[in-house]
N, C-alpha and C positions, 0 to 999 in steps of 0.2 A: 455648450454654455459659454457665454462672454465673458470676458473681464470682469468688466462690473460686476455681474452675474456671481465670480469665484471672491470676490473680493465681500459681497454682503455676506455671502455664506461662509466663508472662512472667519469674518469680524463677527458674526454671530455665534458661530460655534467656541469661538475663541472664547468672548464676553461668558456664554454661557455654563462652559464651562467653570470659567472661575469664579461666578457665581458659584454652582455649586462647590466647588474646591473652599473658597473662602468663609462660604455657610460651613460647611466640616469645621472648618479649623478654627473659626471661633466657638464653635460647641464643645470643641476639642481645648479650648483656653489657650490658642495660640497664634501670631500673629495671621490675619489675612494672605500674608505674601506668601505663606509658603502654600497655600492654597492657589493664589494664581501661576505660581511658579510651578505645581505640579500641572495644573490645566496647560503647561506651554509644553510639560512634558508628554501629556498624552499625545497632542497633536503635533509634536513635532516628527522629523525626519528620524530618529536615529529610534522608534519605538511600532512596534506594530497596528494599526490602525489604519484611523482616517488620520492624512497628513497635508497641513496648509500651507499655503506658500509663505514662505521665511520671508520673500523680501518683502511682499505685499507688508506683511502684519509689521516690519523692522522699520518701514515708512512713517505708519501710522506709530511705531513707537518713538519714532523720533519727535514728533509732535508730542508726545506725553512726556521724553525729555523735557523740552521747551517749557512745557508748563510745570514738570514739577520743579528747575530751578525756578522760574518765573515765581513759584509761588515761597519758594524759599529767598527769594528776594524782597517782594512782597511782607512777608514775616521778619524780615533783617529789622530789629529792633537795636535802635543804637543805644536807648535806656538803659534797657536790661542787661545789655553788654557792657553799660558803662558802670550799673549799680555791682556788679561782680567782677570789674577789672583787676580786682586784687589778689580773686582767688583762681575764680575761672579760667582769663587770658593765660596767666603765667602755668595754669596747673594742665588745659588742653596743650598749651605750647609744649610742655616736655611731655606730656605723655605721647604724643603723635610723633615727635622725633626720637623716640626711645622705640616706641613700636615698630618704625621705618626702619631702626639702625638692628633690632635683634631679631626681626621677621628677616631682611634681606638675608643678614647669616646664619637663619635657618635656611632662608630659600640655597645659599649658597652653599651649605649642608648635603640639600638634597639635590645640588648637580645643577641649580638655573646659576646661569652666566648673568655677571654684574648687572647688566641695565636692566635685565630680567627680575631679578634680584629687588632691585630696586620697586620698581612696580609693585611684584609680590608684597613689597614694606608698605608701601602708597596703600593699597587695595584693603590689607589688612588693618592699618592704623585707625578708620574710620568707622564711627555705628551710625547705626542707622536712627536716624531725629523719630521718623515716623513709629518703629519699633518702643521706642525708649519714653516717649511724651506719653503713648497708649498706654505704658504698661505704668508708668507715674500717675496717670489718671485715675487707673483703677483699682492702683492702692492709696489716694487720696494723697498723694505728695505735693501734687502740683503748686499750689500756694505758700505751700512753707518754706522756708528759708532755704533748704536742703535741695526742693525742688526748682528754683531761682536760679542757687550756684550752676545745676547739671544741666537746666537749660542756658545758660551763658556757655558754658562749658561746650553744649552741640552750635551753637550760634558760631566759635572759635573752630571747631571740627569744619563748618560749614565755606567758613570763608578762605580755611585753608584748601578744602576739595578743591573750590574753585582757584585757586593757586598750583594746584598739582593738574587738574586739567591743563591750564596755560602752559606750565611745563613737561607733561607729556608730549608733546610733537617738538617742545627743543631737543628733548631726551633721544627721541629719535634721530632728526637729522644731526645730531650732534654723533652718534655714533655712524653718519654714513661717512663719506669719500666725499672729498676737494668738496670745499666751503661748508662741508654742515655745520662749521662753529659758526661761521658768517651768517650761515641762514635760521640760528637758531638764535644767535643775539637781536636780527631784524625781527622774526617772529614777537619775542617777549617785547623788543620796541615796538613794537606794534599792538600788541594788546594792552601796552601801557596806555598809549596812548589813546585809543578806539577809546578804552574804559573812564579816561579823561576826560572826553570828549563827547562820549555819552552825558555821564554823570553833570557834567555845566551845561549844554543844551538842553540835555532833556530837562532838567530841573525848571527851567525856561520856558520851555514849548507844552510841555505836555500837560504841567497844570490846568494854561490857558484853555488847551483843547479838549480836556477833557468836562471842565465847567461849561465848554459851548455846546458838547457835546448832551451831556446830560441836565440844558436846561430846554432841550427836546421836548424830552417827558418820555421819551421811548426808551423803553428799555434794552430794546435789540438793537438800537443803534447805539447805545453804549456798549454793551455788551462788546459788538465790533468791533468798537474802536480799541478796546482794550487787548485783544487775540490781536488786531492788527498793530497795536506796538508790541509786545511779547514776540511777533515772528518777523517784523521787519528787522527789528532790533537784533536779534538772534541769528538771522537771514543777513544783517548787515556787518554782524561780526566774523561770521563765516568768510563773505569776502573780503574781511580786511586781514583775514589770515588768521585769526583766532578760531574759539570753536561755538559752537551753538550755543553750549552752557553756559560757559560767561553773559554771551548776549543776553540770552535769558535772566538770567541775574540781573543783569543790570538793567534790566528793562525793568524788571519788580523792584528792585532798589529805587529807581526811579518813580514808579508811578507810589511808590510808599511815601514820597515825602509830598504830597499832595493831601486833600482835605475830604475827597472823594476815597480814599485809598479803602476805607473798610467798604464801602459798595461793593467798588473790584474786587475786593476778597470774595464776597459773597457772591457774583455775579458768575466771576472767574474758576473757581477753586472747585466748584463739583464738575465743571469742564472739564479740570486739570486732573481729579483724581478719575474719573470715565477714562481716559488715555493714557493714565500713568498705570491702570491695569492691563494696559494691552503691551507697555514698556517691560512686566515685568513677566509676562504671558510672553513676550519674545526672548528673555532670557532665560527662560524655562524650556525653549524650545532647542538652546543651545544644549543645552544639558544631555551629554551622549554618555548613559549608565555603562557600558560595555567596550569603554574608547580602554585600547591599548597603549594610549599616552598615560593616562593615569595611573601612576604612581603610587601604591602605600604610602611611602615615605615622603615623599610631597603632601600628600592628604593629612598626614600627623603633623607635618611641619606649618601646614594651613592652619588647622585646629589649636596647636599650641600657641602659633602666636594671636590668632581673634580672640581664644577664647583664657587663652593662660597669661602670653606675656603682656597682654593688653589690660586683662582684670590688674595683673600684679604693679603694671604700670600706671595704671589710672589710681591704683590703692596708693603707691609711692608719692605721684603729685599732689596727690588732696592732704596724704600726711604733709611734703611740706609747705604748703601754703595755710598750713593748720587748720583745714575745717574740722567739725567736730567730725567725732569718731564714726556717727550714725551717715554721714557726709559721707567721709571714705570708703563706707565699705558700700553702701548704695552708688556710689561712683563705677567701686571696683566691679559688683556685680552687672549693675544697670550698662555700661558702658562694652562688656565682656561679651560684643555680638558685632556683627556686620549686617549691612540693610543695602539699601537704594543705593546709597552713594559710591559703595565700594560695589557694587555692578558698573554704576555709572566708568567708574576709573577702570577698571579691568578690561569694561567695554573697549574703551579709550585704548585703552592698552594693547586688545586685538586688535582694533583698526588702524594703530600705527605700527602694526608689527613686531611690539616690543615684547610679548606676552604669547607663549605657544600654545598650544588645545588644551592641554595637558595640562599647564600650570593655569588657564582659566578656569576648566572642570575641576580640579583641587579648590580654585577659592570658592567656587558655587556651593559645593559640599561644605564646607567649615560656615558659609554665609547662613545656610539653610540648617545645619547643626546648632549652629548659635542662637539662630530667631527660637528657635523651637523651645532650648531650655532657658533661656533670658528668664521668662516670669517665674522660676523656678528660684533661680538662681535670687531674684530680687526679694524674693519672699523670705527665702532665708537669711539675707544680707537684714532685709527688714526686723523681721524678727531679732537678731545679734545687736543690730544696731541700736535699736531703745536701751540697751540694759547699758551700750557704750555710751552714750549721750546721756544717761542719768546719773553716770558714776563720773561724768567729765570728762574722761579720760586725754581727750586731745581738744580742748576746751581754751579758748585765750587766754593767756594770762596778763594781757595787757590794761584791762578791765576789772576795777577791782569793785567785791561784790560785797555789799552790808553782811554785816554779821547776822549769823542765822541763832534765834531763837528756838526753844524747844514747843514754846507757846506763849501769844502772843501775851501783854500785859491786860488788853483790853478784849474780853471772849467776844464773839461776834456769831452771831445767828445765820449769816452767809456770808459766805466770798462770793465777789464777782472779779470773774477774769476778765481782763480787759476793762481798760477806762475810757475807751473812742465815746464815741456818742449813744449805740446801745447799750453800753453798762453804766456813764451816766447816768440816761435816763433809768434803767433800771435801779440805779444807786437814789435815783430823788424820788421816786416811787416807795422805797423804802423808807426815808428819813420821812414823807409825809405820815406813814403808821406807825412810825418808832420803833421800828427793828434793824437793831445793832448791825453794822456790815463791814467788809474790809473788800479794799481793790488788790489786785493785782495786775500788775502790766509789766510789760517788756519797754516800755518806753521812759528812762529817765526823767524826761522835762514833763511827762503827764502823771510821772507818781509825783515829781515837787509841785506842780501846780496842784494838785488834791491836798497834798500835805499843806501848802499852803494857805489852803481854805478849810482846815481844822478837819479833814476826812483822814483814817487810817490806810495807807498805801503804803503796798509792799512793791518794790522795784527787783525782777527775776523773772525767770524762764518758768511757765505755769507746768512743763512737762518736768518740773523734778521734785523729788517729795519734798526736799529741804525746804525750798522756797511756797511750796504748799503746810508744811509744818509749819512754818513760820508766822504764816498767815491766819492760821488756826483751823484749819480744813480739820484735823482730827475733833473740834470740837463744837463746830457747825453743825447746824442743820439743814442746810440746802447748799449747791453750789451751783450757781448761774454762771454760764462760759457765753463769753459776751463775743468773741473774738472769730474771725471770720477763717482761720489756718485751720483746718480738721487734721493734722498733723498736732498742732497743740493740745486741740481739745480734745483726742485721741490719749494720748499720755498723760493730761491731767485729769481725765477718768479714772483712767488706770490707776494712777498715782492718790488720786482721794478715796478710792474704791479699799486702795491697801489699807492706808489711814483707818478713814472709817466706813468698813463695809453696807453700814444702813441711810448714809449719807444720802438725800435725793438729789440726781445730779441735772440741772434742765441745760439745756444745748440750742445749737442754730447750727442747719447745715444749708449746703447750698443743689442738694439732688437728694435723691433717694437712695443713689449709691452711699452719698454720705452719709446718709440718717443710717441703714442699713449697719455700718461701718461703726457708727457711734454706739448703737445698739448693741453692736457684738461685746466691744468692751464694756458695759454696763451704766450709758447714760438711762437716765427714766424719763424722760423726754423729749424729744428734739422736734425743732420749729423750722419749718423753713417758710425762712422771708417773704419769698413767691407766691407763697400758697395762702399764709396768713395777710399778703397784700390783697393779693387776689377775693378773699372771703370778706376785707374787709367793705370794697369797691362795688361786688355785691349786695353787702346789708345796705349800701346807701343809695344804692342804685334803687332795690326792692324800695326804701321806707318813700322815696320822694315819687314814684309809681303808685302810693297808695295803699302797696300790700300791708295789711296785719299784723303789728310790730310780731307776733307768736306765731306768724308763718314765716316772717324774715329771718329770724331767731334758726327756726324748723328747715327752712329750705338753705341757709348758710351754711351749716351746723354739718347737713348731708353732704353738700357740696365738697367742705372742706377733709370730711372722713372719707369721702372716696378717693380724696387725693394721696392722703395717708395709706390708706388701706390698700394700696398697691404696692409698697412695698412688704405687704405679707403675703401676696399670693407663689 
């Protein structure tokens, strides 16, 4: 059999395996990776079987490198990092050098020598984005404030990886003989600069070309052109002495600030995740269960610091940059794992020699321990955390809140959460039949503009009862939740539910997972936008084709119940 020949059959057996591995373990409610990471274990060297060639598939993972920073460049949102600078930057910045400074003196504990040490703190200090987004998804965080701060929070984990990459090979020659400080100061001058020098040309070139590109109309030739910046770019950091990753980076960073940028995402990114299984199927194939470097006590000192001094760590930053309580402890849980990145550095770490078998198969084991219980861990932090965030507990005090009421002055037949434009409109909907209503929002300048125009608006957080007491929920009879955060509308369920248990609470979500989610706590309704767009585009589609306003009615009405009714099967 030829080359080629080993090389489709090894990429397919690989692939397929972690298909299957990956089916498992989402049925099993737990991350994908450690499904592909077992597929690298069947097939690799150090397990009985069929066994593929390491370097073939270590090739092709390097290419899934490339594109998974590519595509964490790509994602680099300066917004989002700018609207959480105050809690996120300062709270990632000391949790990750606290993690560095009390893993290394575990690693040093258990017998690795300084630079070693150090690595083990690098490797450890970092979670995984991919782990942590997925598991906020599908507990409905992602839009809430809570979930904002933790993704600022990995955006800051992110740009420091790529900071600890550039410094792994100083790290190294800096520890050889005659000039490694010399060659390790040119090194970081040189990725200073490449990264400069990227960042102002590309900004320049690459817009133009890729508008020329894609007024084609071809999709494959875009497509191209975007893989062929991501590997030139990453290709051309390599020879200027840096490493792939960064390249990477900054090639997504770069083609982000262009107008084309979400195309690429979409063009790009199921490329980047096809390869980035085969990256993680090569480090599953490192994994030697029966290696005699492995350590107990390295293995503990693994596990204590990803999973113990990291949670206790990430708990300490969020307290003090004061997010609320529910904040900190979904930090400490959420954050209380390793993924991608800390392979990525460890990797790094084998290829510069700085990191022995031994203390690599220690961090694989604490990476792959951690992904496992993550959504465990975050369920319970979950759970804990509502009761901290309703009682305040680590709450600003810089922000001073109106007096709470026991009940309002004027009773009100509904609240509407939220004063944006759907509770508006729902609020003028009501004043045209003359049923009594009250807002509530989170937003100051939109309760005084209501109060303004002679409307009752309550200014608070709709997740805590006060602010719903206040409002007069205990003496309402319906509660419309206007507001797009299912994190809110979640706890002001709950929260009017307690109130008054026979309350009808109507909702909006934005999936089925949400509706699903809203249901559990006791909305009696929930709409989603899409579906109700969707039904509505049909009735007028049907009436102006001439159908039968009582079959438009009839065939909408189905349409829209089958969308619903899936999530009861």
């Amino acid at each position: 059999m030829d080359s080629s020949a080993h090389l489709v059959r090894d990429v397919g057996i690989a692939l397929s395996l972690a298909l299957a591995g990956g089916v498992v373990a989402r049925r099993l409610r737990i991350s994908p990776i450690i499904g592909y990471l077992a597929a690298g274990l069947i097939i690799g060297p150090f397990t009985p079987g069929y066994r593929a060639d390491p370097r073939t598939l270590q090739q092709l993972a390097d290419v899934g490198l490339i594109f998974l920073m590519f595509g964490v460049g790509l994602h680099f949102n300066v917004s989002e990092l700018s609207a959480t600078r105050r809690t996120a930057v300062p709270a990632a910045l000391a949790q990750v050098l606290v993690v560095i400074v009390a893993a290394a003196l575990l690693g040093g504990l258990a017998g690795l020598p300084a630079s070693e040490a150090v690595v083990f703190g690098m490797a450890a200090s970092i979670s995984s984005t991919v782990v942590l987004v997925r598991v906020l998804e599908e507990r409905g965080v992602m839009g809430s404030a809570t979930g904002r701060t933790l993704i600022g929070w990995l955006i800051v984990q992110d740009l420091l990886t790529i900071a600890m990459l550039v410094f792994l090979p100083l790290l190294a020659d800096g520890r050889g003989s005659g000039g490694g400080l010399a060659g390790a100061v040119a090194t970081g001058a040189g990725a200073l600069a490449f990264a400069a020098l990227t960042l102002t040309v590309g900004t320049r070139l690459v817009p133009p070309v890729l508008r020329l590109v894609g007024r084609t109309g071809s999709r494959e030739l875009f497509l191209l052109s975007v893989v062929c910046l991501s590997l030139g770019i990453a290709l051309g950091a390599e020879i200027a002495g840096t490493s792939l990753a960064l390249g990477a980076f900054l090639a997504g960073v770069t083609v982000s600030e262009t107008e084309v940028s979400h195309r690429a995402a979409s063009e790009v990114l199921p490329l980047r995740d096809a390869f980035a299984v085969l990256f993680f199927v090569s480090i599953g194939m490192l994994v030697n269960p029966a290696s005699t470097e492995l350590s107990p006590g390295l293995i503990a000192a693994a596990l204590l610091a990803v999973i113990g001094v990291k949670g206790l760590a990430s708990l300490g930053a969020a307290v003090l940059v004061r997010t609320s309580g529910r904040t900190a402890l979904l930090a400490m849980a959420g954050l209380a794992q390793a993924g991608e990145f800390s392979f990525i550095l460890a990797e790094a770490g084998r290829v510069n020699g700085l990191i022995s078998p031994g203390t690599y198969q220690a961090l694989l084991v604490a990476a792959v321990a951690s992904i496992t219980v993550n959504p465990m861990l975050v369920h319970l932090a979950e759970l804990r955390g509502r009761a901290l965030q309703d009682r305040s507990l680590w709450q600003r005090r810089d922000i001073e809140r109106p007096a709470i009421s026991e009940s309002p002055a004027h009773p009100a037949e509904v609240v509407i959460i939220g004063a944006g434009r759907v509770g508006r409109l729902a609020g003028g909907a009501l004043e045209m039949v003359g049923i009594p209503h009250h807002y509530v929002d989170a937003s100051l300048d939109q309760v005084l503009s209501l109060q303004a125009a002679g409307r009752v608006a309550y200014w608070g957080d709709a997740g805590q009862a006060d602010i719903l007491r206040s409002a007069g929920v205990a003496q309402a009879r319906l509660l419309l939740i206007a507001v797009p955060d299912l994190e809110t509308a979640r706890l002001a369920t709950e929260r009017a539910r307690e109130l008054r248990p026979e309350i009808v609470v109507v909702s909006r979500a934005h999936s089925l997972i949400e509706l699903n989610l809203l249901a559990e706590v006791g909305a009696t309704v929930t709409f989603i936008p899409e579906f109700e767009g969707a039904a509505a585009m049909i009735r007028d589609s049907l009436l102006r084709l001439g159908v039968a306003p009582d079959d438009v009615e009839r065939a909408t009405d189905l349409s829209r119940s089958r969308e619903y009714e899936r999530h009861e099967a």
